[in-house]
C-alpha positions as CSV (number, residue, x, y, z in Angstrom):
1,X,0.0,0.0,0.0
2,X,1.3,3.6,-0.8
3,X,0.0,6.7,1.0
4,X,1.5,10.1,1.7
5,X,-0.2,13.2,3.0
6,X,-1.6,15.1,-0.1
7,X,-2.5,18.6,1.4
8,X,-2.6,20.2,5.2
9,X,-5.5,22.9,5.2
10,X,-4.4,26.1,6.9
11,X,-7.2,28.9,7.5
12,X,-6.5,31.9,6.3
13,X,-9.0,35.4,6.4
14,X,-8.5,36.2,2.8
15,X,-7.7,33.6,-0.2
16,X,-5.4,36.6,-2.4
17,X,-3.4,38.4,0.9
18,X,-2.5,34.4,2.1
19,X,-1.4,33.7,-1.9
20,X,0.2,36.6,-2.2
21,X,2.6,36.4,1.7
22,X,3.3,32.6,0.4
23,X,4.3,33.6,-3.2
24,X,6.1,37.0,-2.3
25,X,7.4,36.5,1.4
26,X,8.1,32.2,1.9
27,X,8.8,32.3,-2.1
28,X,5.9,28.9,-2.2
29,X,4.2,28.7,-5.9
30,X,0.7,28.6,-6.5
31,X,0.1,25.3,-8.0
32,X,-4.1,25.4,-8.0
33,X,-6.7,27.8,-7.6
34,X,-9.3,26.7,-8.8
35,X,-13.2,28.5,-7.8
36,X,-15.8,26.2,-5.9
37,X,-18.8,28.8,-5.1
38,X,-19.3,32.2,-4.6
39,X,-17.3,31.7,-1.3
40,X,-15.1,29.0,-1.6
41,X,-11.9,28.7,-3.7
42,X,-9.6,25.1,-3.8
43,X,-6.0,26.4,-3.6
44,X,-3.4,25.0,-3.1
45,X,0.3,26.0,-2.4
46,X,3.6,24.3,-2.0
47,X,7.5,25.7,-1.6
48,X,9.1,25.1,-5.0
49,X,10.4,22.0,-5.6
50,X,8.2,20.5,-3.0
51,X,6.9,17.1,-4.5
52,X,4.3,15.6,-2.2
53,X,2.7,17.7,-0.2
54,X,1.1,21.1,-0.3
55,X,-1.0,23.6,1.7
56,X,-4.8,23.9,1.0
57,X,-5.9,27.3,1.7
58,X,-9.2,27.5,3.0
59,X,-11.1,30.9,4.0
60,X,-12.5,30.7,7.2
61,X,-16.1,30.7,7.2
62,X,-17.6,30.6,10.9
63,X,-16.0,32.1,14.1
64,X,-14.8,29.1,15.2
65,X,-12.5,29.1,12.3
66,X,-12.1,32.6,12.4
67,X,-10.9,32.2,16.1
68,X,-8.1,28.6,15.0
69,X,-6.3,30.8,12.1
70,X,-2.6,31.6,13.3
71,X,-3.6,29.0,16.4
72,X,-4.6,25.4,14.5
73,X,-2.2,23.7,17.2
74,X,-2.8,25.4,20.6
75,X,0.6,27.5,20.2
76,X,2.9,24.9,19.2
77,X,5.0,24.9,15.9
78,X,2.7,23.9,13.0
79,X,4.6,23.6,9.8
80,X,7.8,22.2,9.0
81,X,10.0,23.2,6.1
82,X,13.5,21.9,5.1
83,X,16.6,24.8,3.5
84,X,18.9,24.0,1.9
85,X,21.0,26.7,2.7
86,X,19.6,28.1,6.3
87,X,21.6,31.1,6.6
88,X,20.4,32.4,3.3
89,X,16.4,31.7,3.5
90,X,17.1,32.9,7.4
91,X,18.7,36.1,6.1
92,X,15.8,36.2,3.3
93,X,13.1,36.0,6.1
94,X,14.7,39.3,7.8
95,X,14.7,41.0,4.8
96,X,10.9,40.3,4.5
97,X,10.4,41.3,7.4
98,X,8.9,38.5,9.0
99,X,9.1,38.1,12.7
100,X,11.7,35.5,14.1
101,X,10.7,33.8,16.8
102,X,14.0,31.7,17.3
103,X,17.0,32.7,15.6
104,X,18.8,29.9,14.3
105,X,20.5,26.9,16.8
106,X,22.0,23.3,16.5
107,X,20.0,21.0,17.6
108,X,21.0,16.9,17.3
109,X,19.1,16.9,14.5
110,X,21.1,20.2,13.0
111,X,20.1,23.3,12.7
112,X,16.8,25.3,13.0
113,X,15.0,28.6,13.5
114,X,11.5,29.2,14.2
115,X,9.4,32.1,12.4
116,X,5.8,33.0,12.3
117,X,3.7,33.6,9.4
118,X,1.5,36.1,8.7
119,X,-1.3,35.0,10.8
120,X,0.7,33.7,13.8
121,X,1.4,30.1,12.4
122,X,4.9,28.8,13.8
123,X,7.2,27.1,11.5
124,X,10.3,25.9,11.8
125,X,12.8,26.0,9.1
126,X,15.4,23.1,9.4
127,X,18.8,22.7,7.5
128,X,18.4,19.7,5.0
129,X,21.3,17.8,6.1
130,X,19.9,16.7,8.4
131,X,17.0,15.5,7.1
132,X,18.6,13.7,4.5
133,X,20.3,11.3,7.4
């Protein structure tokens, strides 16, 4: 049997300001979007190269969901991305402007910073190399 997480759904307040921080600030690319309704739009982003999985931005439509975006895991990091050069997407990340919760550290798994997104989503951006043992 082969499975693999296809998409991770991460609520967002407005479909083109979350496509447009992805694109322009984490440098992902837009790989679907694709209108469902009036209100709903299938969209789907990914950081370039990526070959499995992808984000699936979805609107939130209720308060509940209004009151989960930037929070979907209670304050923990949410989202994991590998560099392969750290120093450079670190140093592209400042320039952005975008807020550094972490700067970077070894860790026995190698090295790693932690950055929030736009809506309060932690992510941690680990060196490659060490994914790759």
């Amino acid at each position: 049997m082969i499975r693999h997480i296809a998409h991770v759904t991460l609520l967002v307040d407005d479909y083109d300001k979350a496509i447009e921080y992805y694109q322009l600030t984490l440098n992902f690319k837009l790989l679907e979007d694709t209108v469902i309704s009036e209100t709903k739009r299938w969209v789907l982003m990914a950081p370039k190269g990526a070959k499995e999985c992808s984000l699936l931005l979805a609107k939130a439509t209720d308060e509940e969901q209004k009151s989960r975006i930037g929070n979907q895991t209670g304050g923990r990091v949410f989202l994991f991305l590998y560099s392969d050069n750290l120093q450079r997407d670190y140093q592209t990340l400042l320039d952005n402007k975008v807020r550094i919760i972490e700067p970077p550290r070894k860790e026995a798994y190698g090295s790693v910073f932690v950055f929030k997104d736009r809506y309060g989503n932690l992510w941690d951006m680990i060196d490659l190399i060490c994914g790759e043992k």
